[in-house]
KOLTOR-253191 format. One record per residue (C-alpha): residue in three letters; x, y, z. Coordinates in steps of 0.25 Angstrom, whole numbers, plus 5000, padded with zeros to 4 digits. Each point is the difference from the previous one (the first is absolute). Layout:
% KOLTOR-253191
ALAXYZ;...
//
This chain:
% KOLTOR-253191
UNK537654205492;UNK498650014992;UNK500150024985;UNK499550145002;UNK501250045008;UNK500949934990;UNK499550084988;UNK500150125008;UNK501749965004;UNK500349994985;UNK499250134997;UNK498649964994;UNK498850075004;UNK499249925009;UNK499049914991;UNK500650074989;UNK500349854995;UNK498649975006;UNK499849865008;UNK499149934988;UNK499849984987;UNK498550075002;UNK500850135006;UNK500650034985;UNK499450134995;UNK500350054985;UNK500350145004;UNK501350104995;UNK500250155003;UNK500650044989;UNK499250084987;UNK500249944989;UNK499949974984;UNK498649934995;UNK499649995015;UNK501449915002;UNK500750065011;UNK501249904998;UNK500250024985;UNK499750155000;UNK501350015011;UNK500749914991;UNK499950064989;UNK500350145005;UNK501249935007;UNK500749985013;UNK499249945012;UNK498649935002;UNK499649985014;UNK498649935002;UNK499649935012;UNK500749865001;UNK498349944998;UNK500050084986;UNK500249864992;UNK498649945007;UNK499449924992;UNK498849884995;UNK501049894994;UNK499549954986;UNK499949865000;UNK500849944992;UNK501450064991;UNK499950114990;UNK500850044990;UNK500050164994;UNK500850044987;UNK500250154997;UNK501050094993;UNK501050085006;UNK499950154996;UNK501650065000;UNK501050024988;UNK500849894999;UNK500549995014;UNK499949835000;UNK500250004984;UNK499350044988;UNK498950115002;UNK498749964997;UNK500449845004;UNK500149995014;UNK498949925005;UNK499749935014;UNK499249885007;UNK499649985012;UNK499849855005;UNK499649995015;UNK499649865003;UNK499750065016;UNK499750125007;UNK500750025011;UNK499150015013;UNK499550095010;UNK501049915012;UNK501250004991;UNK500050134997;UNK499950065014;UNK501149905002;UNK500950064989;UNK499650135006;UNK500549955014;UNK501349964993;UNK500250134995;UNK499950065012;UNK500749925009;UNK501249974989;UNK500050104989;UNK500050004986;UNK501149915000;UNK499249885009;UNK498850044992;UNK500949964984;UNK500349885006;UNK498749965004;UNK499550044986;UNK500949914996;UNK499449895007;UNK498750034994;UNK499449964986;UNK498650074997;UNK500249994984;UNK500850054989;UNK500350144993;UNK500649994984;UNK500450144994;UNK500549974989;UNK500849884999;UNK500350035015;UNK499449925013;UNK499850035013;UNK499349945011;UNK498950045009;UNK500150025013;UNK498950075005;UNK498750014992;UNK498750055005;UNK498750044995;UNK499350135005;UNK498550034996;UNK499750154998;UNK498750074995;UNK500249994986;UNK500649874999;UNK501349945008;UNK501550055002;UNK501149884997;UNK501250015007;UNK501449914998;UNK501450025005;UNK501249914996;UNK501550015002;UNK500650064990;UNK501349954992;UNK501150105003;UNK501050044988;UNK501449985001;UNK500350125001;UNK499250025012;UNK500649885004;UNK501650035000;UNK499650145002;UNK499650095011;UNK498750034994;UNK498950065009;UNK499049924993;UNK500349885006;UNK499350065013;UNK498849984990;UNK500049844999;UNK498550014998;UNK498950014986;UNK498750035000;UNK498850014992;UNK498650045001;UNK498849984994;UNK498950094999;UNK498949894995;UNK498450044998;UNK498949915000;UNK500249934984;UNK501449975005;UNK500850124992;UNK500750115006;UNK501350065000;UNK501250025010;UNK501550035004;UNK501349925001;UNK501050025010;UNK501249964994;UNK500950025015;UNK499350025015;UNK500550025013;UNK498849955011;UNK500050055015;UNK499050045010;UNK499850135003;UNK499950055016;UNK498549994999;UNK500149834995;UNK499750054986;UNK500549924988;UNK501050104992;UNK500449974987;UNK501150104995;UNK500449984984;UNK501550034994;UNK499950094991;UNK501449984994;UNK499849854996;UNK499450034985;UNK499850165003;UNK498649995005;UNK499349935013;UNK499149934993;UNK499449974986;UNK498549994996;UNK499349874995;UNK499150004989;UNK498849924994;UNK500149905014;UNK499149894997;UNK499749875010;UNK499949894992;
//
């Protein structure tokens, strides 16, 4: 059976994946806040859906590290106080994400949070809270470059001994929203469900119910 015919069995759109890293296009269908279609859907709330080659990118060379403030009132603590960091020693590339995309596909969101799991791309602190990275990539865009990371998130005990819903959100995500003197702004996913849409596109649906709201804004991002 060729790959092509594969995808299609597990209900990818042919080449939807694409068959090389130089076949990844930056494109998303959505309309959306400061010419981000990902954040603006966010931020209005339910579900993203962008082709599955939306987190293209040109790989920096070496790790970075972004620092920021997190714009809500006092959801992680004291307003005003609730700042982030960003450490990524390695930006995922273009063959491990089609392959983390293949995963999905062929095994869910489940298959996929293991293989996350498996994967260490860099560290996110909030607060006096860690989280690794599992996915990190680097998307250049006319006015500067989109950053994208996703992590496991930590489940609460409640959602743990519970029947909660959120627990069919294992994912966080934030992204970046970087221009060219390294400063920008951008949007936390505190809890994330990923699938592929019929048409092989990457989905990211938000929980509303987590902290009240899909996602919360980041302020004053710098790369250091």
């Amino acid at each position: 059976m060729s790959r092509r015919d594969s995808q299609r069995d597990r209900g990818v759109a042919p080449g939807a994946l694409g068959s090389s890293p130089a076949a990844i296009e930056q494109r998303c269908i959505s309309p959306g806040w400061r010419h981000s279609p990902v954040i603006g859907m966010l931020l209005a709330g339910a579900l993203i859906s962008c082709t599955a080659s939306v987190l293209a990118q040109s790989r920096p060379s070496g790790p970075e590290r972004f620092e920021g403030r997190i714009a809500n009132t006092g959801t992680f603590g004291n307003a005003g106080s609730n700042f982030f960091s960003i450490q990524v020693d390695e930006y995922t590339s273009d063959e491990e994400f089609i392959e983390f995309l293949e995963i999905l596909a062929g095994g869910g969101p489940r298959r996929l949070e293991d293989a996350f799991l498996r994967s260490q791309k860099g560290r996110i602190v909030i607060n006096s809270l860690g989280y690794d990275i599992a996915l990190a990539r680097s998307t250049p865009t006319e006015n500067g470059r989109v950053v994208r990371v996703f992590t496991v998130r930590h489940l609460g005990f409640d959602e743990t001994v519970g029947r909660s819903r959120s627990r069919e959100y294992p994912f966080g995500m934030i992204e970046l929203q970087l221009g060219h003197n390294g400063r920008g702004d951008g949007v936390l996913v505190v809890a994330a469900r990923l699938h592929l849409d019929p048409d092989g596109r990457l989905a990211v649906e938000t929980f509303r119910e987590t902290f009240g709201t899909p996602a919360f804004r980041l302020l004053n991002v710098e790369a250091r």
